[in-house]
MIVOVO-205597 format. One record per residue (C-alpha): residue in one letter; x, y, z. Coordinates in steps of 0.02 Angstrom, whole numbers, plus 50000, padded with zeros to 5 digits. Layout:
BEGIN
AXYZ;...
This chain:
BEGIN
X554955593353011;X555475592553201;X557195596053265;X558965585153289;X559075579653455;X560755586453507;X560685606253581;X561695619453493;X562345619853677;X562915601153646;X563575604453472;X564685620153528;X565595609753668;X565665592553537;X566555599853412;X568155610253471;X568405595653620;X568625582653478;X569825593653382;X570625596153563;X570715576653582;X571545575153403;X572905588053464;X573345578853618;X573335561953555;X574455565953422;X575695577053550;X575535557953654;X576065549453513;X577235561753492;X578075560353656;X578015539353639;X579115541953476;X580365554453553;X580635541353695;X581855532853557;X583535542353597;X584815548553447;X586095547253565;X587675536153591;X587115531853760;X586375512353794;X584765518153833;X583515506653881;X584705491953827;X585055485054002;X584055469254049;X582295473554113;X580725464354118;X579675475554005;X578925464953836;X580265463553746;X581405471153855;X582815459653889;X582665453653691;X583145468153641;X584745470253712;X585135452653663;X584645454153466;X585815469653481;X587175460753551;X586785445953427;X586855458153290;X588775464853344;X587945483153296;X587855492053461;X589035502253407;X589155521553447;X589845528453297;X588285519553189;X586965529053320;X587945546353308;X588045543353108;X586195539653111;X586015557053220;X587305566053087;X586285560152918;X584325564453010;X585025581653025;X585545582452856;X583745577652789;X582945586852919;X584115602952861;X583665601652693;X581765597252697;X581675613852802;X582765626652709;X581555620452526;X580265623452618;X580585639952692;X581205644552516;X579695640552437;X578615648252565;X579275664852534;X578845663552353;X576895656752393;X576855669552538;X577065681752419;X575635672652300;X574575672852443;X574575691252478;X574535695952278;X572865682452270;X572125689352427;X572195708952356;X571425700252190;X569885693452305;X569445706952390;X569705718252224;X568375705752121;X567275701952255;X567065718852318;X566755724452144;X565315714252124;X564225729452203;X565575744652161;X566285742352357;X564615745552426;X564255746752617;X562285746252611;X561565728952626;X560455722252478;X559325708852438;X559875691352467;X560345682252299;X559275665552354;X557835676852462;X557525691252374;X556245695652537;X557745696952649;X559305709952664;X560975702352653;X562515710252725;X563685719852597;X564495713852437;X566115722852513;X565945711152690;X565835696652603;X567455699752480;X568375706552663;X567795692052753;X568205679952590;X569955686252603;X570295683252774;X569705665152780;X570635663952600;X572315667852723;X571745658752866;X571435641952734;X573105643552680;X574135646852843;X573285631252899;X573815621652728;X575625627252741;X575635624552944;X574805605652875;X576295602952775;X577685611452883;X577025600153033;X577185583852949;X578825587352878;X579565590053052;X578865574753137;X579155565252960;X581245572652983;X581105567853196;X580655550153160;X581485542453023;X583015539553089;X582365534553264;X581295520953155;X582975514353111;X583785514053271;X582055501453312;X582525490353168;X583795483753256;X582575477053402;X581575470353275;X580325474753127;X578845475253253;X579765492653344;X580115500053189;X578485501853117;X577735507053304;X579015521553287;X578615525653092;X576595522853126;X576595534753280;X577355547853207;X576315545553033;X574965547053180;X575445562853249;X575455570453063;X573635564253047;X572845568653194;X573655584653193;X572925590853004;X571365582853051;X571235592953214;X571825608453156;X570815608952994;X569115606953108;X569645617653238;X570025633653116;X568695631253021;X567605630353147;X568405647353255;X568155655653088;X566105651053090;X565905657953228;X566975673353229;X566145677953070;X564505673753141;X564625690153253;X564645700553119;X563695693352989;X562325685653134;X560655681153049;X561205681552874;X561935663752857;X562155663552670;X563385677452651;X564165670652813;X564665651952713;X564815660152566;X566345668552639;X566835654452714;X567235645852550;X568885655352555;X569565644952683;X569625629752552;X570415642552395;X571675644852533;X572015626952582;X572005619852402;X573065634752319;X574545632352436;X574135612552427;X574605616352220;X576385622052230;X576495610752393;X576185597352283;X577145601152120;X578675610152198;X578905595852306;X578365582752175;X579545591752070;X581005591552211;X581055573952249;X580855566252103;X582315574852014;X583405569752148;X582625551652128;X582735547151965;X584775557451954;X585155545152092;X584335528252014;X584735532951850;X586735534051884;X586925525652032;X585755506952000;X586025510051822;X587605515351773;X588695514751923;X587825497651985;X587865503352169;X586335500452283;X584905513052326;X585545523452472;X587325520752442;X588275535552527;X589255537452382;X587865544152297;X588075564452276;X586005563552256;X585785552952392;X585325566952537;X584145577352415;X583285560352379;X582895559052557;X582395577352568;X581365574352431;X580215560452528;X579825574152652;X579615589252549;X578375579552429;X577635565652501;X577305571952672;X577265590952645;X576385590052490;X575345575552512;X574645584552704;X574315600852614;X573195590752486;X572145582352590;X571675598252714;X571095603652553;X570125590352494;X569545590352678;X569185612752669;X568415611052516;X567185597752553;X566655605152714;X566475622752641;X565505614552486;X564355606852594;X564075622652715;X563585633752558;X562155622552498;X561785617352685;X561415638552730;X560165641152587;X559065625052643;X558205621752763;X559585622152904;X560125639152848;X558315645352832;X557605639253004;X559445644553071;X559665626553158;X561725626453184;X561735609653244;X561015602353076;X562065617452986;X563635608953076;X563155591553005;X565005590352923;X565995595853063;X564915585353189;X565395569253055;X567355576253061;X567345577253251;X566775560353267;X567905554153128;X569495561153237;X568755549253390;X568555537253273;X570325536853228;X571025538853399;X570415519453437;X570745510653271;X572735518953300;X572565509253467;X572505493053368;X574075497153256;X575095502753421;X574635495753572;X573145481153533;X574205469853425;X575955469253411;X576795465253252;X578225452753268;X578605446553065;X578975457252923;X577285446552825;X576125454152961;X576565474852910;X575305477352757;X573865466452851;X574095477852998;X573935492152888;X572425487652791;X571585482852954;X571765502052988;X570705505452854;X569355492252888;X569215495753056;X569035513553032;X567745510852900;X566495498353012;X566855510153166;X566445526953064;X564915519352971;X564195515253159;X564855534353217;X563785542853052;X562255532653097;X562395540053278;X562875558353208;X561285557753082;X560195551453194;X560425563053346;X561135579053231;X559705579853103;X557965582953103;X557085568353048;X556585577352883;X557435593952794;X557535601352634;X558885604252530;X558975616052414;X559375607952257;X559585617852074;X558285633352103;X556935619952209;X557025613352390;X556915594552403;X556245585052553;X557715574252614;X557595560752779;X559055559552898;X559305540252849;X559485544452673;X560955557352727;X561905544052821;X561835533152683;X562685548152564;X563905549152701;X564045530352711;X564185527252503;X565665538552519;X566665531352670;X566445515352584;X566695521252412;X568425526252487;X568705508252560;X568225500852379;X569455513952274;X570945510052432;X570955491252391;X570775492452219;X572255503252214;X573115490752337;X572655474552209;X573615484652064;X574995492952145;X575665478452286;X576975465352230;X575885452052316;X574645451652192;X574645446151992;X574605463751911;X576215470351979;X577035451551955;X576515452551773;X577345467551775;X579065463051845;X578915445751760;X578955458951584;X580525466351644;X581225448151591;X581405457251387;X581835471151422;X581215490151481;X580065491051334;X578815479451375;X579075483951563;X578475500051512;X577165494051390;X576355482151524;X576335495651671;X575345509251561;X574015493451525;X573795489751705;X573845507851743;X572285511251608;X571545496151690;X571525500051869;X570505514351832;X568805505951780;X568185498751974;X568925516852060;X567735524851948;X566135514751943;X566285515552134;X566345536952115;X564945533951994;X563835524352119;X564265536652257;X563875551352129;X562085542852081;X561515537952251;X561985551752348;X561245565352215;X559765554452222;X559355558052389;X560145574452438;X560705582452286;X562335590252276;X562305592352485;X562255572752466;X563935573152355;X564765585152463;X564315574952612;X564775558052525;X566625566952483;X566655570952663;X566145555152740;X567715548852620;X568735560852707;X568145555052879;X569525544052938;X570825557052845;X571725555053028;X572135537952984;X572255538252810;X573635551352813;X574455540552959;X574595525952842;X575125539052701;X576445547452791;X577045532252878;X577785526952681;X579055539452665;X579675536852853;X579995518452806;X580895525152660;X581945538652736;X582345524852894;X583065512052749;X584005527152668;X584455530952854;X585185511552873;X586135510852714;X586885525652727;X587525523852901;X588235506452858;X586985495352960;X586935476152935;X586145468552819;X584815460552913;X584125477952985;X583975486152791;X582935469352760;X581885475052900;X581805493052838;X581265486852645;X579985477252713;X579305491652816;X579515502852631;X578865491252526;X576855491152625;X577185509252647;X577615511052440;X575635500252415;X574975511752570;X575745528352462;X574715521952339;X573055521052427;X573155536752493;X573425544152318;X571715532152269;X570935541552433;X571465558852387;X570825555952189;X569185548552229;X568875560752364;X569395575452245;X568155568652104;X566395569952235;X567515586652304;X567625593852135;X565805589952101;X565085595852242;X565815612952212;X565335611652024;X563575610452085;X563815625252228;X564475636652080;X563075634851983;X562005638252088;X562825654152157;X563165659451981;X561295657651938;X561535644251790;X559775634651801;X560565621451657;X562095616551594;X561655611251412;X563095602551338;X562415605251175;X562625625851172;X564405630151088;X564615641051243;X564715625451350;X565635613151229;X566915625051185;X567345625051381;X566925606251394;X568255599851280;X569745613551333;X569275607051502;X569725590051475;X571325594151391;X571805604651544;X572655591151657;X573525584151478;X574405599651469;X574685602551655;X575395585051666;X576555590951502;X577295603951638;X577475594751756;X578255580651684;X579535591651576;X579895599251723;X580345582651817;X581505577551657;X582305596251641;X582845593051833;X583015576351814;X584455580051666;X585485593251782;X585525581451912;X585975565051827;X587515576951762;X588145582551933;X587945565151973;X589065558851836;X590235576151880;X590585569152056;X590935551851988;X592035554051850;X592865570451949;X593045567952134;X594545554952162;X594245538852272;X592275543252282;X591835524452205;X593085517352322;X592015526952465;X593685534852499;X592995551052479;X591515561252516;X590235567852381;X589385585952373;X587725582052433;X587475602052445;X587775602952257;X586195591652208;X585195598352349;X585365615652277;X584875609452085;X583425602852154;X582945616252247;X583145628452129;X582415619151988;X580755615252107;X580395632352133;X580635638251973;X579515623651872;X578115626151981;X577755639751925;X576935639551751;X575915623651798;X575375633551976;X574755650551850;X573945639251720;X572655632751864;X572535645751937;X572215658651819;X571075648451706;X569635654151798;X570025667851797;X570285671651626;X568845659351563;X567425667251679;X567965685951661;X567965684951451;X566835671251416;X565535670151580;X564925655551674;X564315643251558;X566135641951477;X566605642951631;X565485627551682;X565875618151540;X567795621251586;X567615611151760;X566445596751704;X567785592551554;X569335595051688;X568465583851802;X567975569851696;X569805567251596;X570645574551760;X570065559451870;X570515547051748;X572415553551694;X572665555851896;X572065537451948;X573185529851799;X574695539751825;X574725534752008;X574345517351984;X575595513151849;X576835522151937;X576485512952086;X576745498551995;X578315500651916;X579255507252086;X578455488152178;X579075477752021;X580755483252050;X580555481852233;X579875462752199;X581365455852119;X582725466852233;X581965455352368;X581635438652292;X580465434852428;X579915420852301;X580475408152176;X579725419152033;X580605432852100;X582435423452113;X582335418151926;X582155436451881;X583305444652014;X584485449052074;X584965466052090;X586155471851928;X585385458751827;X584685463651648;X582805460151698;X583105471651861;X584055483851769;X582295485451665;X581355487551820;X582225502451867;X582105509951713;X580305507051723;X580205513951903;X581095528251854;X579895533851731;X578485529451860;X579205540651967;X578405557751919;X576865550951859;X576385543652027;X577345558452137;X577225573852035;X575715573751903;X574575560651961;X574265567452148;X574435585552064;X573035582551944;X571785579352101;X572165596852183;X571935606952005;X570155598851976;X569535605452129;X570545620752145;X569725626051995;X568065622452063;X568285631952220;X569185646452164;X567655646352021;X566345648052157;X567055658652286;X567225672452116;X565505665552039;X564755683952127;X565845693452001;X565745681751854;X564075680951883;X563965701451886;X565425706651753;X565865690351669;X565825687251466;X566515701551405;X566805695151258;X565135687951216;X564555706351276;X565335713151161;X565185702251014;
């Protein structure tokens, strides 16, 4: 079978200096952003023969808007947002802490139960010829890289919050040099969020290997099999990441659009808006935050997937750790990757007219796709032996190295496919969303009806292309080959999340604008900037779905193995029963958290209305709302909603594998999966939709758009009606949906040992 060409040596220095390089590129970028000063001072305005240097004084000048009390109000509202994004999440970080802890006692309790707290070793489950270490190591050791999974998911989310908070309203300060400045500023810092989850996710995961490998040495299958707790960490706290700050901004969202656009007729952003600051809190706390926490899950749980199956093949067997680090080799080379296709959005090309933004952006994604798809060649050429096996349901299955690369390579491109897809339905430049807004010209009822048909329809190519990527890669590797074709999806995650996070800067920088009474020209700049971030949102949700499908999967497969299932017959009642309460799963956790949404929604449209109708002078902008009032509804209602729809995932498993065993159980993840998928990639997608049909005629960019616009008229008012019900379908449930199909599938394998052992009670006793 020979051996990979690179040492162990090699593979021990490769690894943590790539995660190192991700760290201090992003702390570069980091330091380039913070170069923009929140102060009154004229920095950097005198003439000076930089690019661009002198022009920028003179557009300020031109603009009569270099004016200190705009820069200090700019300062005064950052804080605000910054204030509020970190006292939610604090708040709701005591409340998972205390999750954490409870779950953590709950792991060790189940796992070490498996052989009544043992400390003697006993026979491996997949080597019966060989002693493993102790059930009660592995449910100590699962624990503590449970913890570690989710300090690094909540560290993920904290992280990009921050930088999200430092940079949106320096990206506004850039606007007025031009549109090119601002998105350097609000694609740096996206960068810094990117590179730093990317980094950090390899670079625990990896100190974790090999701190358990002192103990656990020789006996790499209970070693990876506790290692799976580091994804149940990152994808648990990813949950209420996701929902409470799903839940957060979009109550403050659609109280502000509803009475303000609506009712009141006053712009988005208006500082006369009570919900205005908890609206741009909400940006932060849900689409950053959240969104960060999510994909170092997907990213945990992919990795860990494909470690399990990799230790009891051949690379586990023979005890080759540079094959057995395969998927981190493919990650480290993914954050290099991403260093040089950044180069090209900051420094390479320089963007100087609002049409060039979303070109720039996709561009990101191309060139990180053709440079990655020459880095995995590289990787599974010198990383792999030329042939393996992999062990594959019970047998081991002769696999070549180019047949991995090309179930890394289906993935990354799978990912590419299910990006512009998503782009194609969800950007105003295109027919679908057109169609949409050209609807709005009746009414909100056939907005509405034409945004759920293009949302159903943007779900057939996403899914063919997870179908290919499913076929092919379980063709040649088995479910190693899924895991690895999720991961090679996740390989550019550095970028990916910088084009994700760079959305909500944009947003938070127009909020910024308007709020701080800017000129017109420089909130132009700042909606052009929001509305490719708004199609860019979108792809990253189409990323983080597709990716959570081949996640999902991959642990599906993992699980039964570990829980000794040789078949999963559909047709037993054992199976169907869980098959078809599986697929109604993510109907009724989209029920939460979509009540949830209109519960908060209704408190805060009512304070809205309160302040309106109660504070005297407020319309005239004589007075001053109580933002603090609508921040605190929204708080409080995001950490109470999240909840229910947080136990139901999380104790399904639970529940289903301890009373009715593993095939339920089984049957429970292949029906969430399949319907899961589906809901997730429609929900985002119409929602999507919606939110750029409004944004198409607000800007009447063309003569289609004029005839419909502008803003207050009857056809617009539609569109934000439509929007407004988009708005927790694509922010709360649809990116929610992704984490609980393969939250269920990790937490399912890391307790397959004592479902596996003590599970069906029911049918035991019965």
């Amino acid at each position: 079978m020979g051996s990979a060409l690179l040492s162990d040596l090699a593979t021990e220095i490769i690894i943590p200096v790539c995660a190192l390089i991700g760290i201090l590129f992003s702390l570069v970028q980091w330091f380039l952003v913070s170069q923009v000063k929140l102060s009154p001072e004229r920095n950097g305005l005198s003439p000076k023969n930089n690019k661009n240097g002198y022009n920028d004084y003179l557009i300020e000048e031109e603009e009569g808007i270099n004016d200190h009390s705009i820069v200090a109000k700019c300062a005064e509202i950052q804080n605000a947002i910054s204030e509020g994004a970190t006292s939610f999440l604090f708040t709701e970080y005591k409340y998972v802490g205390a999750f954490m802890i409870a779950f953590a006692i709950l792991i060790f309790l189940f796992l070490g139960s498996v052989d009544n707290f043992s400390t003697e070793s006993h026979p491996c489950t997949y080597n019966k010829s060989r002693m493993c270490k102790p059930a009660l190591a592995t449910a100590l050791c699962s624990t503590v890289s449970f913890v570690l999974g989710a300090i690094t998911s909540v560290l993920s989310g904290f992280l990009g919050m921050k930088i999200a908070t430092y940079a949106n309203a320096r990206t506004t300060l850039e606007a007025r040099k031009g549109v090119g400045k601002a998105f350097i500023v609000a694609f740096r810092s996206g960068a810094v969020m990117g590179f730093l989850l990317a980094a950090n996710g390899l670079l625990f995961l990896y100190i974790a290997i090999n701190l358990f490998k002192l103990y656990y040495g020789d006996d790499w299958e209970g070693l990876f099999e506790s290692i799976t707790g580091y994804g149940l960490g990152g994808s648990s706290m990813a949950l209420f990441g996701r929902v409470g700050g799903g839940i957060y901004t979009k109550a403050a969202d659609v109280g502000a659009d509803l009475v303000g656009k609506v009712e009141r007729n006053i712009p988005e952003d208006d500082p006369r808006n009570p919900a205005v600051i908890a609206d741009n809190v909400g940006d932060n706390v849900g689409d950053i935050a959240g969104m960060g926490s999510d994909l170092f899950g997907s990213y945990a749980e992919s990795s860990c997937a494909a470690l399990v199956v990799a230790s009891i093949s051949s690379f586990g067997i023979n005890h080759d750790f540079t094959a057995m680090c395969y998927p981190l080799i493919i990650s480290s080379v993914g954050i290099l990757v991403c260093v040089i296709t950044t180069l090209f959005a900051t420094d390479f090309f320089e963007i100087k007219a609002v049409k060039e933004i979303e070109p720039a952006l996709k561009k990101q994604l191309i060139i990180s796709t053709v440079l990655m798809t020459l880095g995995v060649a590289l990787v599974s050429w010198i990383a792999l032996p030329s042939s393996f096996t992999i062990y594959n349901f019970g047998a081991q299955k002769l696999v070549k190295n180019w047949q991995l690369f090309l179930c890394v390579g289906v993935g990354l491109w799978a990912g590419l496919i299910i990006g512009f897809v998503t782009e194609y339905y969800t950007s105003n430049a295109y027919s679908p969303v057109q169609d949409v807004a050209d609807s709005c010209r009746t009414g909100a009822a056939t907005n509405v009806i034409f945004g759920l048909a293009l949302g159903y329809k943007s779900v057939i190519i996403p899914i063919f292309a997870i179908a290919i990527s499913i076929f092919v890669s379980f063709s040649f590797a088995g479910m190693y080959g899924i895991a690895m074709a999720a991961l090679g999806m996740l390989s550019t995650i550095a970028t990916g999340l910088a084009i994700d996070a760079y959305g909500p800067i944009s947003d938070n920088a127009g909020g910024i604008a308007e709020m701080a009474g800017m000129s017109h020209t420089i909130r132009e700049r700042t909606d052009a900037l929001d509305a490719a971030g708004n199609t860019t949102a979108a792809i990253g949700k189409g990323f983080a779905i597709g990716s959570a499908a081949l996640v999902s999967l991959a642990l599906f497969g993992a699980f039964v193995s570990r829980a000794g299932i040789s078949t999963v017959d559909v047709l037993t009642p054992k199976v169907f029963i869980g098959l078809i309460v599986g697929a109604m799963l993510p109907y009724w956790f989209s029920a939460m958290t979509m009540k949830s949404v209109g519960s908060a929604a209704l408190k805060m449209v009512e304070e809205v209305r309160r302040q309106f109708n109660t504070i005297p002078g407020l319309m005239e902008g004589l007075a001053k709302p109580d933002y603090a009032t609508c921040v605190k509804i929204s708080t409080d209602a995001s950490i109470r909603e999240m909840i229910p729809p947080g136990a139901l995932v999380m104790l399904t498993p639970l529940i289903v594998g301890t009373f009715f065993g593993v095939e339920t159980l089984s049957g429970i993840l292949a029906g969430s999966l399949v319907s899961g998928v589906q809901i997730a990639i429609s929900a985002s997608n119409t929602g999507g939709a919606w939110d750029n049909a409004k944004k198409y005629i607000e800007a009447g960019a063309s003569e289609h758009a004029r005839t419909l616009g502008p803003k207050g008229s009857e056809p617009h008012k539609a569109a934000v009606i439509g929007d407004t019900i988009g708005d927790p379908l694509k922010d709360t449930s649809g990116p929610s949906l992704n984490i609980l199909i393969k939250l269920m599938a990790v937490e399912s394998l890391v307790f397959a040992p004592f479902f596996a052992t003590h599970g069906g009670l029911l049918f035991k006793i019965f």
